[in-house]
VMD Tcl script that builds the backbone (N, CA, C; Angstrom):
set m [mol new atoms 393]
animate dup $m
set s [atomselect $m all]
$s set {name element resname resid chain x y z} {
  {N N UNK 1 A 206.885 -36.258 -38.552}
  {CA C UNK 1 A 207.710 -36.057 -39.738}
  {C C UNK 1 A 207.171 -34.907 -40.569}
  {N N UNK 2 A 205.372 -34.967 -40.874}
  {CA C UNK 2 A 205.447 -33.591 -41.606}
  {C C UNK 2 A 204.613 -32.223 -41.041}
  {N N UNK 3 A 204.864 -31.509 -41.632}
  {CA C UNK 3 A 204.379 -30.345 -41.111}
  {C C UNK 3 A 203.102 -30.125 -40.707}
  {N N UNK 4 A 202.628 -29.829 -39.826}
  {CA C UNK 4 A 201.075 -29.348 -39.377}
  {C C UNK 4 A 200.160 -28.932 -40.755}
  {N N UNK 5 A 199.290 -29.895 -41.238}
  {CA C UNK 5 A 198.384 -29.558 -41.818}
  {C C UNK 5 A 199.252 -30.004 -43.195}
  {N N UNK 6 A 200.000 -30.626 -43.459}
  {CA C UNK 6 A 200.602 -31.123 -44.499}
  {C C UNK 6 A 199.985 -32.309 -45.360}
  {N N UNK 7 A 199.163 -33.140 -44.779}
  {CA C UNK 7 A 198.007 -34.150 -44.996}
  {C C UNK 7 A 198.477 -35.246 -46.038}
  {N N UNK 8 A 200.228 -35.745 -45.428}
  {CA C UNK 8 A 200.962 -36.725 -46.266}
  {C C UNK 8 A 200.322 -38.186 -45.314}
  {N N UNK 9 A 200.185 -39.085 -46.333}
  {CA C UNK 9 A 200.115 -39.871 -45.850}
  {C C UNK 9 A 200.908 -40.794 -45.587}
  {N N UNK 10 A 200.432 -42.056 -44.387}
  {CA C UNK 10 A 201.815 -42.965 -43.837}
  {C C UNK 10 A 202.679 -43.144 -45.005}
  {N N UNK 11 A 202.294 -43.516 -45.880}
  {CA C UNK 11 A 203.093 -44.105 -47.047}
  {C C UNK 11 A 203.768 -42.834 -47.794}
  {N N UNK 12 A 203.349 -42.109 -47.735}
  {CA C UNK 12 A 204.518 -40.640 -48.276}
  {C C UNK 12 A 205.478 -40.447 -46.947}
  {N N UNK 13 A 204.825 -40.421 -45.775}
  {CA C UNK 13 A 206.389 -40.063 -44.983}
  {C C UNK 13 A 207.134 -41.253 -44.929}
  {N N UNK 14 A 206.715 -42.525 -45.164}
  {CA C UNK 14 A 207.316 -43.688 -44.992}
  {C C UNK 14 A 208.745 -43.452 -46.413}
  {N N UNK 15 A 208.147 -43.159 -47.725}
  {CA C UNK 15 A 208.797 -42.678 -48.664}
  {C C UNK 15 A 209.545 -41.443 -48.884}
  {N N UNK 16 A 209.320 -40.573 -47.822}
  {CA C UNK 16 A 210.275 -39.215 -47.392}
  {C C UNK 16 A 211.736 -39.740 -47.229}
  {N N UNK 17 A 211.230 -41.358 -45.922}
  {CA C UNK 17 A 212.371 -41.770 -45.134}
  {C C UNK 17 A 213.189 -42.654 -46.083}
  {N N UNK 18 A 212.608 -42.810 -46.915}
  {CA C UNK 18 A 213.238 -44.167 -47.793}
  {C C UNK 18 A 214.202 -43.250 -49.189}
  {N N UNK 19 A 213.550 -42.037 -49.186}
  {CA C UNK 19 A 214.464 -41.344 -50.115}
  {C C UNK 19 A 215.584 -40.562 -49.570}
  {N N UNK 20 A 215.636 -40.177 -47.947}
  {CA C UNK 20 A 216.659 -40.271 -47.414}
  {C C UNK 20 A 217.418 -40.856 -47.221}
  {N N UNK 21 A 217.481 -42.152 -47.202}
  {CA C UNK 21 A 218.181 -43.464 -46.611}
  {C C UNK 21 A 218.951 -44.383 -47.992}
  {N N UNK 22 A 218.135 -44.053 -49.310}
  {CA C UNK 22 A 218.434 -44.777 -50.550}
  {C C UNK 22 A 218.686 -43.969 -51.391}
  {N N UNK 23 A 220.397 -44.094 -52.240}
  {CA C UNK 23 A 220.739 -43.287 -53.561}
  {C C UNK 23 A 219.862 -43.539 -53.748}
  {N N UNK 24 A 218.961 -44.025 -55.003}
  {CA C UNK 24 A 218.103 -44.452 -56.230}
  {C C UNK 24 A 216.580 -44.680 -55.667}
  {N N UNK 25 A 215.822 -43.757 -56.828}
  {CA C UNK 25 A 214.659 -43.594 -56.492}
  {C C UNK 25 A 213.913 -44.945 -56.599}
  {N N UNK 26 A 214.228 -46.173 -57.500}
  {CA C UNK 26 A 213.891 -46.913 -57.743}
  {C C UNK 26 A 214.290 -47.916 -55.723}
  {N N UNK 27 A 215.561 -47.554 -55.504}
  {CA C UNK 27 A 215.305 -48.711 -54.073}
  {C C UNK 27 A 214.718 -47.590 -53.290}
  {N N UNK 28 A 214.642 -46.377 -53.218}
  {CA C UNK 28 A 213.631 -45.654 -51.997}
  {C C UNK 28 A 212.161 -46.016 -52.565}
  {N N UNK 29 A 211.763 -46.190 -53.732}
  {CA C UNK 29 A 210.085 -46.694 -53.468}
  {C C UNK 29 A 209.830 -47.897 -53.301}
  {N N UNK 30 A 211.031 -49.112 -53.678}
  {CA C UNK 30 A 210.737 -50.260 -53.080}
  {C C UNK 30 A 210.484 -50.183 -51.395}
  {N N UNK 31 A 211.608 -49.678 -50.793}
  {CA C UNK 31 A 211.388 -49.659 -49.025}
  {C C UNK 31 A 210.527 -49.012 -48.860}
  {N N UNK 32 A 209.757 -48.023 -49.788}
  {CA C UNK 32 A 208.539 -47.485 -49.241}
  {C C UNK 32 A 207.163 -48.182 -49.713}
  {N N UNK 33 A 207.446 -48.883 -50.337}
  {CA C UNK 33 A 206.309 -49.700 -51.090}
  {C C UNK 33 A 205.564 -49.509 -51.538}
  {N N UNK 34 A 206.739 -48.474 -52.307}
  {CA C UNK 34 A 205.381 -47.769 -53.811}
  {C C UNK 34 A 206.200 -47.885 -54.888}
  {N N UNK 35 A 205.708 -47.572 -56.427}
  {CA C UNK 35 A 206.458 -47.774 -57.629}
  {C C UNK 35 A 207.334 -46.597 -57.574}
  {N N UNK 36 A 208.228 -46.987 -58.215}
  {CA C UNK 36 A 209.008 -45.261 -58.180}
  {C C UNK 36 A 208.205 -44.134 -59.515}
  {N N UNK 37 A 207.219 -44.761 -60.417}
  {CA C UNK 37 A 206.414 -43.610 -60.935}
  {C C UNK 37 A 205.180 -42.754 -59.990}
  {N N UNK 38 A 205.074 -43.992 -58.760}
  {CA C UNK 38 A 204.401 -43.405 -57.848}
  {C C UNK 38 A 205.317 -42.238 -57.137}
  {N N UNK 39 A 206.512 -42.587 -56.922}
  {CA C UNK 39 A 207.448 -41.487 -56.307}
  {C C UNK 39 A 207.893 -40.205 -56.978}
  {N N UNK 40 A 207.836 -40.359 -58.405}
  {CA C UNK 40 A 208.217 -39.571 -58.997}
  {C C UNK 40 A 207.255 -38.494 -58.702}
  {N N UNK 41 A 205.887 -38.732 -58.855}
  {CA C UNK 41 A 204.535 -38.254 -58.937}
  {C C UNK 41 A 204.592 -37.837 -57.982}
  {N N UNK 42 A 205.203 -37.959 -56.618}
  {CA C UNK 42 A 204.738 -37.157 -55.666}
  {C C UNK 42 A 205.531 -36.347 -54.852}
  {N N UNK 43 A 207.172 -36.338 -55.667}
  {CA C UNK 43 A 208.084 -35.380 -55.748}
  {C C UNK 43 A 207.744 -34.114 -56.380}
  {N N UNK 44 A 206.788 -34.556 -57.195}
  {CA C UNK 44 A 206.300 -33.019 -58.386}
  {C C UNK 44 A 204.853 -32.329 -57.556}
  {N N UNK 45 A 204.565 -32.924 -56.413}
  {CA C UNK 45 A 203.588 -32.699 -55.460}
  {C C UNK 45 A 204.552 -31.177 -54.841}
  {N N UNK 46 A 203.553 -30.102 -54.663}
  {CA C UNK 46 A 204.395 -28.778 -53.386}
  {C C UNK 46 A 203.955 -29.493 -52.139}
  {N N UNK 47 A 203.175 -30.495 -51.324}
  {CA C UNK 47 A 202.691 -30.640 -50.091}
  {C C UNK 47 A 204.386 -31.500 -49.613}
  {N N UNK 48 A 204.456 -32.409 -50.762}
  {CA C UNK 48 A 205.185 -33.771 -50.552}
  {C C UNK 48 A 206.855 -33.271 -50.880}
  {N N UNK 49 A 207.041 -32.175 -51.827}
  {CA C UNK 49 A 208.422 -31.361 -52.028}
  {C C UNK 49 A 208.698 -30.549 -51.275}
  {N N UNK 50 A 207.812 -29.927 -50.051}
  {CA C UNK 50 A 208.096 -29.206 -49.341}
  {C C UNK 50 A 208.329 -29.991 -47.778}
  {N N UNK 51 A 208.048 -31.084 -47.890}
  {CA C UNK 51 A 207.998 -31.914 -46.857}
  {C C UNK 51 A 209.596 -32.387 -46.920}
  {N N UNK 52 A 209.647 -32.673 -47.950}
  {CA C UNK 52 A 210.854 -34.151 -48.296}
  {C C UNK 52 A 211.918 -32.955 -48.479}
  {N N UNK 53 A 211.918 -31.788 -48.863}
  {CA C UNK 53 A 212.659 -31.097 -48.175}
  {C C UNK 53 A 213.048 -30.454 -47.043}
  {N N UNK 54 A 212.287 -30.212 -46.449}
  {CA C UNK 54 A 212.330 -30.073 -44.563}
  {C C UNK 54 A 212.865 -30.861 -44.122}
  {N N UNK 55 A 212.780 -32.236 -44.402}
  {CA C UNK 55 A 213.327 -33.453 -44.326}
  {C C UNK 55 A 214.903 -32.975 -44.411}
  {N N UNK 56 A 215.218 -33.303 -46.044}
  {CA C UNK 56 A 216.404 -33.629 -46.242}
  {C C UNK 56 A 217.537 -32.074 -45.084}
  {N N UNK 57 A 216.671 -30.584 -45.452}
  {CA C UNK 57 A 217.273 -29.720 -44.451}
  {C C UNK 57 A 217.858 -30.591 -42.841}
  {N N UNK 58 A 217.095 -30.995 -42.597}
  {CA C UNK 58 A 217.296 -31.565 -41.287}
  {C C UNK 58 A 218.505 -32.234 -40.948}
  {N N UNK 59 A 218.326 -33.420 -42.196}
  {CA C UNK 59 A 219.414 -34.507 -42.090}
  {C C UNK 59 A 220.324 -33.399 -42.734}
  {N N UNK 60 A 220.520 -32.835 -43.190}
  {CA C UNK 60 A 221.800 -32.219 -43.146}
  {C C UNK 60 A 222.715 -31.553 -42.123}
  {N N UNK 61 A 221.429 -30.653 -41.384}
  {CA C UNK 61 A 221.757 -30.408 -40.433}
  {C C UNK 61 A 222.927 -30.921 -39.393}
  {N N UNK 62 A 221.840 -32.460 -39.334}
  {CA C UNK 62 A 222.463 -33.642 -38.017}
  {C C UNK 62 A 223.970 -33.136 -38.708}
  {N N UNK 63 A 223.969 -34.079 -39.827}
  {CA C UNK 63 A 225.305 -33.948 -40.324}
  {C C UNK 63 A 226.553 -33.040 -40.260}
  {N N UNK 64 A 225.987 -31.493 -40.273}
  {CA C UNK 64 A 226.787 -30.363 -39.854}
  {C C UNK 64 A 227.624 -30.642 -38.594}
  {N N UNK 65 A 226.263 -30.901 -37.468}
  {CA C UNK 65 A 226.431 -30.828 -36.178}
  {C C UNK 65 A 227.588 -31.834 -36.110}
  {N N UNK 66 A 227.689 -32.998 -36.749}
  {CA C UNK 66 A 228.336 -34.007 -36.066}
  {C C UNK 66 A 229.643 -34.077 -36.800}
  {N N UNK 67 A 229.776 -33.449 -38.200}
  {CA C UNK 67 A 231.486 -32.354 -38.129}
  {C C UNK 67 A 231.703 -31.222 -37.488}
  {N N UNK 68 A 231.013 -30.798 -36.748}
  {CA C UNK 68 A 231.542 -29.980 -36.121}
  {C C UNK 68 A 232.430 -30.386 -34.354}
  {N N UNK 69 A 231.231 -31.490 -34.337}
  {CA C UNK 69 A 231.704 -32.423 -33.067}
  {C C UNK 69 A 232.708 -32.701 -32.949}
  {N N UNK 70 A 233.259 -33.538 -34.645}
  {CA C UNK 70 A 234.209 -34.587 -34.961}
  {C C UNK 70 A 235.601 -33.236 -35.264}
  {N N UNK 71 A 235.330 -31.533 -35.401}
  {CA C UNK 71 A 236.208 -31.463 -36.061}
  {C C UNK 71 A 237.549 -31.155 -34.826}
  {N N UNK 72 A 237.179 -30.894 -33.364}
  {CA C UNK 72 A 238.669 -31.271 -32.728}
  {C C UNK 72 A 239.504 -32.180 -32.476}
  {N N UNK 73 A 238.725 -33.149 -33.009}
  {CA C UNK 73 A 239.516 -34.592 -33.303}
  {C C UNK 73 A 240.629 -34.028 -34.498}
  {N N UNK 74 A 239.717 -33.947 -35.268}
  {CA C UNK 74 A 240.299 -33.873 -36.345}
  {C C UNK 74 A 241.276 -32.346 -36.362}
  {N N UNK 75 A 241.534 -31.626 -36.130}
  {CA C UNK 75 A 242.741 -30.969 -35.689}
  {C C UNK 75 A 243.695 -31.219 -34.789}
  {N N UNK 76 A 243.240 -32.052 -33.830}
  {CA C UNK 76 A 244.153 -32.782 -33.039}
  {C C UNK 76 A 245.523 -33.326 -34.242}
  {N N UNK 77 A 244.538 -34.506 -34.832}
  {CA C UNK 77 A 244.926 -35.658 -35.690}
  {C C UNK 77 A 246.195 -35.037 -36.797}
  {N N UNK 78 A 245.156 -33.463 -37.370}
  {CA C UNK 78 A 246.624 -32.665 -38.246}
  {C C UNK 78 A 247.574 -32.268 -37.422}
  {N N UNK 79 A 247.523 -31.942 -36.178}
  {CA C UNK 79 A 248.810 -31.035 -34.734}
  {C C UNK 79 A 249.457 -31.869 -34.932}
  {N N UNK 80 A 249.030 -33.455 -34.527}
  {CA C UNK 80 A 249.950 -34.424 -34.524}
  {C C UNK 80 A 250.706 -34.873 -35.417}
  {N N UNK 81 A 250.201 -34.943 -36.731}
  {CA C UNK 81 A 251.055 -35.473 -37.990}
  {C C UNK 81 A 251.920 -34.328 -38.203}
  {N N UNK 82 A 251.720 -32.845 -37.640}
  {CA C UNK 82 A 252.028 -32.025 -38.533}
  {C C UNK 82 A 253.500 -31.955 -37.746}
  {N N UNK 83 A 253.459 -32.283 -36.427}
  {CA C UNK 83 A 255.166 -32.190 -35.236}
  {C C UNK 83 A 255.413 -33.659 -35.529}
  {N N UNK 84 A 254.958 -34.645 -36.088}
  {CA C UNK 84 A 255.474 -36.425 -36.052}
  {C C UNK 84 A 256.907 -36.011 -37.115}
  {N N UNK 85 A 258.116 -36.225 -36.453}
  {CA C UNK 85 A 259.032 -36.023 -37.306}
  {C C UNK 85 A 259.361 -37.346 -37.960}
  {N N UNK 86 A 258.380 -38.647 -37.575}
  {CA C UNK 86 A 258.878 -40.040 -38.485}
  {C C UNK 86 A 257.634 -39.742 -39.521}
  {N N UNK 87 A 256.769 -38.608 -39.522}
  {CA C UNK 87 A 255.807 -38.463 -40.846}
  {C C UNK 87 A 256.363 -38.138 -42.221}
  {N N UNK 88 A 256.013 -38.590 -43.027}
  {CA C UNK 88 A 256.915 -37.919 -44.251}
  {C C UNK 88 A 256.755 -36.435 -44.306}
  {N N UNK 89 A 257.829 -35.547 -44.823}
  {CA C UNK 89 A 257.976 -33.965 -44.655}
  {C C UNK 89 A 256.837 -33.710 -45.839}
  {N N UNK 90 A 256.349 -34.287 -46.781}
  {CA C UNK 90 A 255.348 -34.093 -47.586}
  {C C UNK 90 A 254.194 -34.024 -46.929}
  {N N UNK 91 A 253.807 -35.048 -46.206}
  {CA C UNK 91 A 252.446 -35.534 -45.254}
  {C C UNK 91 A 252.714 -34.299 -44.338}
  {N N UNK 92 A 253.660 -33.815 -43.321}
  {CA C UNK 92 A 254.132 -33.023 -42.642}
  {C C UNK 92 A 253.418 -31.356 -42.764}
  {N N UNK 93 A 254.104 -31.268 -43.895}
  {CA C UNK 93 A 253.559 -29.926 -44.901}
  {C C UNK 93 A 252.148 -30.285 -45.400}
  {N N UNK 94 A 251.945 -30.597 -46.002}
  {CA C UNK 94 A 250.390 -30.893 -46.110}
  {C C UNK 94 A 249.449 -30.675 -44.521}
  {N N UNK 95 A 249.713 -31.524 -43.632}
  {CA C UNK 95 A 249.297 -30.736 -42.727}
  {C C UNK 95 A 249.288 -29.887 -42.242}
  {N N UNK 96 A 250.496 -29.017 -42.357}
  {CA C UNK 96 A 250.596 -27.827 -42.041}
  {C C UNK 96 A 249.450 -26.654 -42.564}
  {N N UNK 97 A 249.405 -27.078 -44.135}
  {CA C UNK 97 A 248.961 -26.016 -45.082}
  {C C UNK 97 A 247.410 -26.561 -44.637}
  {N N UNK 98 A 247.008 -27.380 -44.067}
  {CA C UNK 98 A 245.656 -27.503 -44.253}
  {C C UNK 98 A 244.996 -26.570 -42.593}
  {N N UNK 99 A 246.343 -26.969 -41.782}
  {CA C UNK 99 A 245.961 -26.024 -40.445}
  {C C UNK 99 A 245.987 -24.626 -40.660}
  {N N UNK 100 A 246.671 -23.644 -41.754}
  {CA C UNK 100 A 247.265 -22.528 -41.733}
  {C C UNK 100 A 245.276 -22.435 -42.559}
  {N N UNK 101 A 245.172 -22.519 -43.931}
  {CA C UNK 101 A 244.245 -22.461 -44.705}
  {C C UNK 101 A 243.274 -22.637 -44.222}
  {N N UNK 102 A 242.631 -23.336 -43.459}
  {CA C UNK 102 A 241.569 -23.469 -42.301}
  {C C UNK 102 A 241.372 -22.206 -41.318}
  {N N UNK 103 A 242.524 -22.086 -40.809}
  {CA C UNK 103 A 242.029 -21.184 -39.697}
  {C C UNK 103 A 242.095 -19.570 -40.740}
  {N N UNK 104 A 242.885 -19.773 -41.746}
  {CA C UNK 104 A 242.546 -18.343 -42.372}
  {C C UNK 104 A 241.335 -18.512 -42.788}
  {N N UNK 105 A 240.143 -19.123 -43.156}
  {CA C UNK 105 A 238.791 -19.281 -43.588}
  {C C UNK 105 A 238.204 -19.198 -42.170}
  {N N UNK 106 A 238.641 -19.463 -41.409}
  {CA C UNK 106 A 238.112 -19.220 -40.272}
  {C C UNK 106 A 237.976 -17.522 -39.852}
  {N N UNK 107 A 238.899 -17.311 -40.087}
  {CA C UNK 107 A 239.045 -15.593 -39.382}
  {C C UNK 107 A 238.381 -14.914 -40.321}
  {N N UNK 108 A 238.360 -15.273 -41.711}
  {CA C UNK 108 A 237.379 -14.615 -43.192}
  {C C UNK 108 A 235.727 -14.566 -42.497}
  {N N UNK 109 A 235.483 -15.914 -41.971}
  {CA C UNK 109 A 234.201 -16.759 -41.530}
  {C C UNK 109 A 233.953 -15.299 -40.793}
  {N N UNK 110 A 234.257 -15.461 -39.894}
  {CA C UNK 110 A 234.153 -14.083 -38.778}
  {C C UNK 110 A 234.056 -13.016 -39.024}
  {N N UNK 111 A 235.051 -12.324 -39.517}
  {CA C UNK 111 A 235.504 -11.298 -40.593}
  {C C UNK 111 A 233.494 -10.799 -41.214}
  {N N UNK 112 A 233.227 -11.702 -41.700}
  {CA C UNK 112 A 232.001 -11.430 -42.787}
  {C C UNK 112 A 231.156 -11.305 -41.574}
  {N N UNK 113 A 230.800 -11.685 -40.908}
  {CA C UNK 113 A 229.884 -12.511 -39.587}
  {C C UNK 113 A 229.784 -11.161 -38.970}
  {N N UNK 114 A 230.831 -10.379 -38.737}
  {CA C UNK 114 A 230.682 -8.960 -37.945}
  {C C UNK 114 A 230.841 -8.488 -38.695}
  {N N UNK 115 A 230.981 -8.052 -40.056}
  {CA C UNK 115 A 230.387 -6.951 -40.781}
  {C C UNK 115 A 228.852 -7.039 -41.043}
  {N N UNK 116 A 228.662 -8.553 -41.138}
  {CA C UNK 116 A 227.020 -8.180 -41.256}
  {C C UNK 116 A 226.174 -8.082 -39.916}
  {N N UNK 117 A 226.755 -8.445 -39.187}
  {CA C UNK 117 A 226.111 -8.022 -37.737}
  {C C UNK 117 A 226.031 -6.402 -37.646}
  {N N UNK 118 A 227.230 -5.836 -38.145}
  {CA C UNK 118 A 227.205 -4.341 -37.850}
  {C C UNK 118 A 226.310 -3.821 -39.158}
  {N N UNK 119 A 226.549 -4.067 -40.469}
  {CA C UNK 119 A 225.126 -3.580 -41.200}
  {C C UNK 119 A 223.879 -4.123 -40.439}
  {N N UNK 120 A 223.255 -5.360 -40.197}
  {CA C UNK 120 A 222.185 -5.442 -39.451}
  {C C UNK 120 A 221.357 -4.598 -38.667}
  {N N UNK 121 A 222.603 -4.204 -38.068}
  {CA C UNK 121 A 222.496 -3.266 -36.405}
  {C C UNK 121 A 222.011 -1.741 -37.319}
  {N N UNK 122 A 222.989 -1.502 -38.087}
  {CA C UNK 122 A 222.624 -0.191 -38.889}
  {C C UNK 122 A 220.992 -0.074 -39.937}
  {N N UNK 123 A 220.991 -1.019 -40.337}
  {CA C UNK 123 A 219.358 -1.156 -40.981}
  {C C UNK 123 A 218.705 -0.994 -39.822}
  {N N UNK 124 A 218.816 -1.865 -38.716}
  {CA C UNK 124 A 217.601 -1.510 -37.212}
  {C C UNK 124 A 217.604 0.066 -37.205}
  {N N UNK 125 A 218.902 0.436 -37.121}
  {CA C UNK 125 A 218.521 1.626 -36.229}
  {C C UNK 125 A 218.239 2.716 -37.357}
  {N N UNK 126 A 218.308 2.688 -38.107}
  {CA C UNK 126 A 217.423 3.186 -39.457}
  {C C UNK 126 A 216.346 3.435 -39.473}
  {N N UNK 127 A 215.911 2.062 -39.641}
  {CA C UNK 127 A 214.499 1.627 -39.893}
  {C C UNK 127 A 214.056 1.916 -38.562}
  {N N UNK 128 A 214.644 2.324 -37.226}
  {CA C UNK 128 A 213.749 2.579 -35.753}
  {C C UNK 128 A 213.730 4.220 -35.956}
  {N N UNK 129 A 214.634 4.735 -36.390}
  {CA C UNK 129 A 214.374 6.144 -36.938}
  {C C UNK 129 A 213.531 7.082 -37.803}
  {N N UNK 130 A 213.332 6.035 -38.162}
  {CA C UNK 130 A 212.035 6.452 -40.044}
  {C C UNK 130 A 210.565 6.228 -39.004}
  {N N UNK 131 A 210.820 5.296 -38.026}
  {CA C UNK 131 A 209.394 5.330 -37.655}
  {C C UNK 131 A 209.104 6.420 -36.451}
}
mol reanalyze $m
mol bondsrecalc $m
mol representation Tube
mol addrep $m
């Protein structure tokens, strides 16, 4: 759980996991079985804030990954409501606008993605020139 040379102990990563897992700091130091002034105290720690954030990065991560999994379902799910002619024409349109608005953030997504790939490329070959 923590980083090489991070020197948390069981009971801080035990409380990493418990502040992941629990809104309220008060039930993450019960499951970790410390006071939550003990928790507070070691949120204001850089060993234990830099940890419990690596942490939380992570679990976000998962999370990304697993809308991204979930999201051809979930365009399926709008295709379908959006041709169901027993859907209401409100529900109908609404799906529509959420497929149209999506994929235009999509092509923006990109759009930005290769312009900064092509500045990137231009700083390299810059910076391989100066040297």
């Amino acid at each position: 759980m923590s980083p090489p040379g991070a020197n948390l102990t069981r009971k801080q990563e035990d409380a990493i996991i418990a502040l992941l897992s629990n809104p309220r700091i008060e039930d993450a130091a019960r499951a970790a079985g410390a006071s939550p002034r003990t928790l507070m105290r070691w949120l204001k720690e850089p060993v234990f804030e830099k940890a419990y954030m690596k942490a939380r990065r992570t679990a976000f991560r998962h999370s990304l990954a697993r809308l991204q999994q979930m999201s051809g379902a979930a365009v399926s799910t709008l295709g379908k409501i959006m041709v169901d002619q027993s859907s209401p024409a409100s529900t109908r349109v609404r799906a529509a606008e959420c497929i149209i608005n999506q994929g235009a953030k999509a092509i923006e997504i990109e759009d930005i993605d290769a312009r900064v790939s092509e500045l990137e490329r231009a700083a390299e070959l810059t910076k391989s020139s100066r040297n």
